[in-house]
N, C-alpha and C positions, 0 to 999 in steps of 0.2 A: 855770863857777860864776857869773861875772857875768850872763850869759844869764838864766841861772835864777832870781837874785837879782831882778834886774830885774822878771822874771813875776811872781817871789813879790808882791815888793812893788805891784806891779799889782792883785794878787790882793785884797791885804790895803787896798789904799782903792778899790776896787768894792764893797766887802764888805758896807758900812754902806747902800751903794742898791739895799737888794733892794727885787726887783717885787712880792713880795707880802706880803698884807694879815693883819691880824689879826683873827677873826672875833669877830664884836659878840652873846653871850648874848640869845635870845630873853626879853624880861621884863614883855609885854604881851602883853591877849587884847583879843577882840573885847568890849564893851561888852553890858551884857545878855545871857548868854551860857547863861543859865538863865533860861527863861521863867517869870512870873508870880514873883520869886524875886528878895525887897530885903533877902538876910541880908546882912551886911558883915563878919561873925565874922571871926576871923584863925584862928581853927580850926572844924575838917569832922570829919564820921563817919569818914571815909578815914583822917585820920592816927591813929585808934586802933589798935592793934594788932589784930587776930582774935579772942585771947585774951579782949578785954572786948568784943566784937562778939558771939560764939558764948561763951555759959555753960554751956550743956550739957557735963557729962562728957564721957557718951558722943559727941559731936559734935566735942567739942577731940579723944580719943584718935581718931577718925577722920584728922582736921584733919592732926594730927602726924605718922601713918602716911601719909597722900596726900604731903606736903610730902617725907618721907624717901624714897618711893618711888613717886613718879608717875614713867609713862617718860618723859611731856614735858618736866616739872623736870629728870631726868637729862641729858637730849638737850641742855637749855638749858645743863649746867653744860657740857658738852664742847665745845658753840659758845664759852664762856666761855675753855677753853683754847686754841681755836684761835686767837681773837683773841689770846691771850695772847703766844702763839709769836711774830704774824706784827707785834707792838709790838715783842717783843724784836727782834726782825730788826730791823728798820727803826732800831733803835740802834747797830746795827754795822754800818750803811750810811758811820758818818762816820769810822771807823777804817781805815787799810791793811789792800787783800786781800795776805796773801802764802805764796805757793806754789812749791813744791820740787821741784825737775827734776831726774832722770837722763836721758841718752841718749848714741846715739853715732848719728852720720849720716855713710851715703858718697857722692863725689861724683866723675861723670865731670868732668872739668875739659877747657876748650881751651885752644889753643896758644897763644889771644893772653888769658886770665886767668895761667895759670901754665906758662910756656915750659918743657917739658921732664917737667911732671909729668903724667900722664894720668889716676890720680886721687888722692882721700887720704879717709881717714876720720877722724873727727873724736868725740872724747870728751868731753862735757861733764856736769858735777854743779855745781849750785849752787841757789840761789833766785830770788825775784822780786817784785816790789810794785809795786801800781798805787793809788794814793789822790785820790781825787776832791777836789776843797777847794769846799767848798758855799756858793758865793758869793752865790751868788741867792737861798738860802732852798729850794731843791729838795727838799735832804734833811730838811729841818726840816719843810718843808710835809707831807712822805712820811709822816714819824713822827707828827704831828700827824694825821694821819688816821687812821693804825691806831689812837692811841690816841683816835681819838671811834669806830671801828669795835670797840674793845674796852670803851667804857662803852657802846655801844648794845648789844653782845650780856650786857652784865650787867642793863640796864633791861631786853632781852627776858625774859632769864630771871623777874627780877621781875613780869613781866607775865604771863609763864606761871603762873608761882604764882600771881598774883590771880584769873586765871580759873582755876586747881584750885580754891583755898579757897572762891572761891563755890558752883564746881560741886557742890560735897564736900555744902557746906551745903544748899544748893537738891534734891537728891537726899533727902540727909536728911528736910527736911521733907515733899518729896510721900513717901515711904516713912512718912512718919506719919501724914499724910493719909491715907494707901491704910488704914493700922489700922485710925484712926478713922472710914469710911466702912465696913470693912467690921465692925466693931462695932457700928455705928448699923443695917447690913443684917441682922446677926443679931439682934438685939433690935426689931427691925420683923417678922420671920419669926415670932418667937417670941409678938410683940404678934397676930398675923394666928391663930397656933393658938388663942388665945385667943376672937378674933371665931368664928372656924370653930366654934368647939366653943359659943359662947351661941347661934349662928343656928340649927344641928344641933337645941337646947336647943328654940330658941322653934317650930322646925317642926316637930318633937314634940306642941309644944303648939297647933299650928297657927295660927302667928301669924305667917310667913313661908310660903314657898313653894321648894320643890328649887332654883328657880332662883338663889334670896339666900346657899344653901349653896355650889351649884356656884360662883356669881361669886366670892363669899369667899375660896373657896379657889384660885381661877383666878389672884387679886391675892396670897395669898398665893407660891405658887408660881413669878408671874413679879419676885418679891423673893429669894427664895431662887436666881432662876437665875442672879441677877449676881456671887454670890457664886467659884466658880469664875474667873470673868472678874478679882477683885478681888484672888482669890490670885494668879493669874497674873500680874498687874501687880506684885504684890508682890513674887515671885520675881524677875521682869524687873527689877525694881527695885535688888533686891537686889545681882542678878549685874553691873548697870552700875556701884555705887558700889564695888564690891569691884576693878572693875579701874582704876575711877578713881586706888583707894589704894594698887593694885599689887600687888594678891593675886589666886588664884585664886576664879572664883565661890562664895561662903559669905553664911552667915545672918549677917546685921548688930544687933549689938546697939542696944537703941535705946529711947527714953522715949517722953514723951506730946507730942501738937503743943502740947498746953493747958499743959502745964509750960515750955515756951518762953515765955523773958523779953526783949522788947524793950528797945533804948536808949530811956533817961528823955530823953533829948533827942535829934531830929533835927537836923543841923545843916550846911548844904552848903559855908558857907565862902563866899569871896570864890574867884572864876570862876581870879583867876591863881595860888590855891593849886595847879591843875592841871599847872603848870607844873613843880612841885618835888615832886610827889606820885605823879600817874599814871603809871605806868610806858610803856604805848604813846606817853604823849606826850614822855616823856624819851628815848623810841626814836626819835621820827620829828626830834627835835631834834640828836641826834646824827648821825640821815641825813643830815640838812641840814647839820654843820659837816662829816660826812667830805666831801660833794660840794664843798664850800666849799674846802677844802685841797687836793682833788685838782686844783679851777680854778687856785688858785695853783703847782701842780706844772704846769700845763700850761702856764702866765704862761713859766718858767724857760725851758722847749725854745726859746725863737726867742732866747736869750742863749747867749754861748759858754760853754762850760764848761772849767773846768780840771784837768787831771790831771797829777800827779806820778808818775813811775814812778822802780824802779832795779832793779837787780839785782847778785848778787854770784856768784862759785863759780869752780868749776875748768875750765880748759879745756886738753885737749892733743890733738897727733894722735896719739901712743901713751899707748896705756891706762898703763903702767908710770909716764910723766911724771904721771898724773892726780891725784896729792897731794903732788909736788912744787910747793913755793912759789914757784915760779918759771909757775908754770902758775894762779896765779887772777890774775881780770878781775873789772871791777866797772863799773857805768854806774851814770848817773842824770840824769834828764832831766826837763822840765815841758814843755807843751803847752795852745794853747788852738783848741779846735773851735767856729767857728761854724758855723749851719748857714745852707747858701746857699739849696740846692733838694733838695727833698724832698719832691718829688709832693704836697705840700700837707698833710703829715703833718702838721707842728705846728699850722697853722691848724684842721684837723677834729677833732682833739686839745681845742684849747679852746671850739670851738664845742659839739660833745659836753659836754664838760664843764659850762658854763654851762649848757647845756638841762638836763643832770642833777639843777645844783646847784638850778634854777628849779622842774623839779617835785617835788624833796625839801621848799622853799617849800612848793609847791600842799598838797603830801600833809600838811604839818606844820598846815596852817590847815583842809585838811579833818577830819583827826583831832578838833581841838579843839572844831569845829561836832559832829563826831558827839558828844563826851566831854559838850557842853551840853544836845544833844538828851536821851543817854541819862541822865543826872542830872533834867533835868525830866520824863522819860514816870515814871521810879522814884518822886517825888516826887505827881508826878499820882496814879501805880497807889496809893500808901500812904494819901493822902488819900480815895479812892476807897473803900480796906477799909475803914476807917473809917469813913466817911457810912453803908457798905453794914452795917454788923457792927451799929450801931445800929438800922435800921432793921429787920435780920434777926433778932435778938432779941427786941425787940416783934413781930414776927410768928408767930414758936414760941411765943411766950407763948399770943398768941390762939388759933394752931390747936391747941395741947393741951389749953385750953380746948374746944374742938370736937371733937374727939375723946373727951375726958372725956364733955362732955354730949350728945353722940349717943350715945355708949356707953348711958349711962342712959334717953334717949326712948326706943331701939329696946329697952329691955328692958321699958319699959312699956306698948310699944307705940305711942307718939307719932313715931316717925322710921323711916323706912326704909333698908333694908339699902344701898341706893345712896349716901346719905346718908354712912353710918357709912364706907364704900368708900373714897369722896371725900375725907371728910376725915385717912382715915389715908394717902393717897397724898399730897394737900398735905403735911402732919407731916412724913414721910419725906425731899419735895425738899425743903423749907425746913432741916432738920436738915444733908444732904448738902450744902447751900448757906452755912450756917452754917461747916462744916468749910472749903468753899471761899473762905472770908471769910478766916479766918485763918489760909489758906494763901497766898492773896494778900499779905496785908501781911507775912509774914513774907518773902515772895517778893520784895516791893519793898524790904525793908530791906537784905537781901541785894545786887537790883543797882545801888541807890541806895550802897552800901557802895563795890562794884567801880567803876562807875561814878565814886566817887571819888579811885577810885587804891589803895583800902583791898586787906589781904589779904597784904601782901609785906611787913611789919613784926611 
């Protein structure tokens, strides 16, 4: 017991010179970090919930189903319990192991261990403890890891959901697109029966020629042939957000693109909201503090360590003695292990480690370049619908204008059927193009949203 006492007390003023360090929270970004882009807000589109992001009914009960039953979200909550497990462990690291032994062992003996006896068997029941005393910060550092290994699998999961709920949405809107494209193709078909049937009219009256009917209908029919193509995509459509949400392929209930309501304000925030918002960037942050804990686990190996053992129980050479009281034993002992030589384990140990914990760094500053990138191209694409959606407007205006009045010259005979051709083929891409306008910026509001961390609240 003085032995021991001695250690202990060793133990307990080492205790207070551990080698490792305390890790220091990442709480700056690169400067300018969003091009073209001098908001300073203290709040972003990102910190809104979804809920006031997507107004659609039908788009939220989608939203809710994907969130309750996407298999990635699933898959993200069971990495959530593994981490869970492997935090708890790493807390019964600082308690005594101890374990309970039966056995009996026999032994040939010689003449010069026990004169006379050639062998004996031996019966022993008892237990056992081995406790580590965590002087250096080992186990501390240990625990510290799992638990930044157990907040990075819960920012995954969060990250997972931000990309379902965009996906969900982004789905959505090309599936209303796809409607309203193929809406604008059937009421262009049906616009084309109309030409067909006055040219048919005026060649009757010989004021055209077979050929202005043939063409007519030539334009007619390669409108009508995209239609097939449109359903198809629609189906396609269909069947990808249905497993997005976790259901078997089915028809998607659904509104109009033009009944979708934009946020009254865009708004990106100051660059180091990213920090406490985006979920990959709260993942690669926690990369960074587990590599950061495991360097310090690696710090610990070139110090000695200390372990406390004991044990207690029965012991006889006949079984019959084995619970008589006269038959238990008990030890208890302390020990300190440095380590001398070891093929250079601990040294590759921390070198490994360090290079880990350097490009969990690398990776944590490339995320946030890409997080800047993808916030300014969203901001570019929404400024972009916009310049486009006015100018596309004014342009349906005029060519329905041109359309109207060809209509009327070729029935008076002042314009020709090529004429009338021409102008309903314009009409139609600039319609189609129109639809693609405001599936763009609802497109950019979307990954201008993700992009800001939005989606996981």
């Amino acid at each position: 017991m003085k032995y021991f006492s001695i250690i202990l007390i060793f133990a307990v003023s080492v205790s207070s010179c551990s080698v490792t360090k305390n890790y220091t929270p990442q709480t700056s970004v690169q400067e300018k970090l969003y091009r073209d882009n001098t908001d300073n807000d203290t709040t972003s589109l990102g910190t809104l919930s979804w809920t006031q992001i997507f107004t659609d009914p039908e788009l939220k009960k989608l939203i809710n189903e994907g969130i309750a039953n996407n298999p990635q979200i699933l898959q993200a909550y069971t990495r959530i319990n593994q981490a869970q497990a492997y935090y708890e462990q790493s807390g019964a690291a600082f308690l005594p192991s101890l374990n309970a032994n039966a056995g009996t062992t026999f032994a040939h003996l010689s003449d010069y261990q026990a004169p006379g006896i050639r062998s004996a068997t031996q019966f022993q029941l008892g237990v056992n403890s081995v406790w580590e005393l965590d002087i250096w910060g080992k186990l501390k550092s240990s625990r510290k890891a799992q638990f930044a290994n157990l907040l990075q699998s819960q920012a995954g999961m969060r990250a997972v959901q931000t990309s379902v709920v965009s996906s969900i949405a982004l789905f959505y809107y090309n599936l209303l697109a796809l409607d309203e494209q193929l809406k604008i193709t059937q009421q262009t078909v049906y616009n084309w029966d109309t030409t067909v049937t006055t040219l048919k009219a005026l060649k009757e009256a010989a004021r055209v020629t077979e050929a202005a009917v043939v063409q007519s209908e030539a334009q007619r029919y390669a409108a009508e042939v995209t239609i097939p193509d449109l359903k198809q995509k629609i189906a396609e459509t269909e069947n990808a957000l249905s497993i997005l949400i976790g259901r078997p392929p089915s028809e998607i209930l659904r509104s109009s693109i033009y009944l979708q309501q934009e946020p009254t304000e865009i708004k990106t925030g100051t660059p180091v909201l990213l920090l406490s918002n985006r979920p990959d960037v709260q993942q690669a942050e926690y990369n960074l503090r587990y590599y950061f804990e495991m360097t310090n686990v690696a710090k610990t190996y070139f110090y000695p360590s200390l372990n406390i053992s004991g044990s207690a129980g029965m012991n006889s050479l006949k079984i019959e003695n084995l619970f008589n009281p006269a038959a238990f034993t008990a030890s208890i002992g302390a020990g300190l292990a440095q380590p001398v030589f070891n093929n250079k384990l601990n040294k590759t140990r921390l070198k490994v480690s360090e290079a880990q914990q350097q490009d969990a760094l690398i990776n944590f500053h490339n995320i946030l370049l890409t997080a800047g990138s993808e916030v300014s191209n969203a901001m570019s694409l929404y400024q972009t619908s916009k310049d486009k959606s006015e100018i596309r407007n004014k342009q349906i205006d005029a060519l329905q204008k041109a359309v109207d009045y060809t209509g009327e010259l070729l029935e008076n005979g002042f314009a020709t059927y090529t004429e009338i051709i021409t102008a309903r083929q314009s009409l139609l891409q600039a319609e189609l193009g129109r639809i693609n306008d405001r599936l763009q910026s609802l497109t950019a509001i979307v990954n201008l949203y993700k992009a800001l961390g939005g989606g996981w609240k």
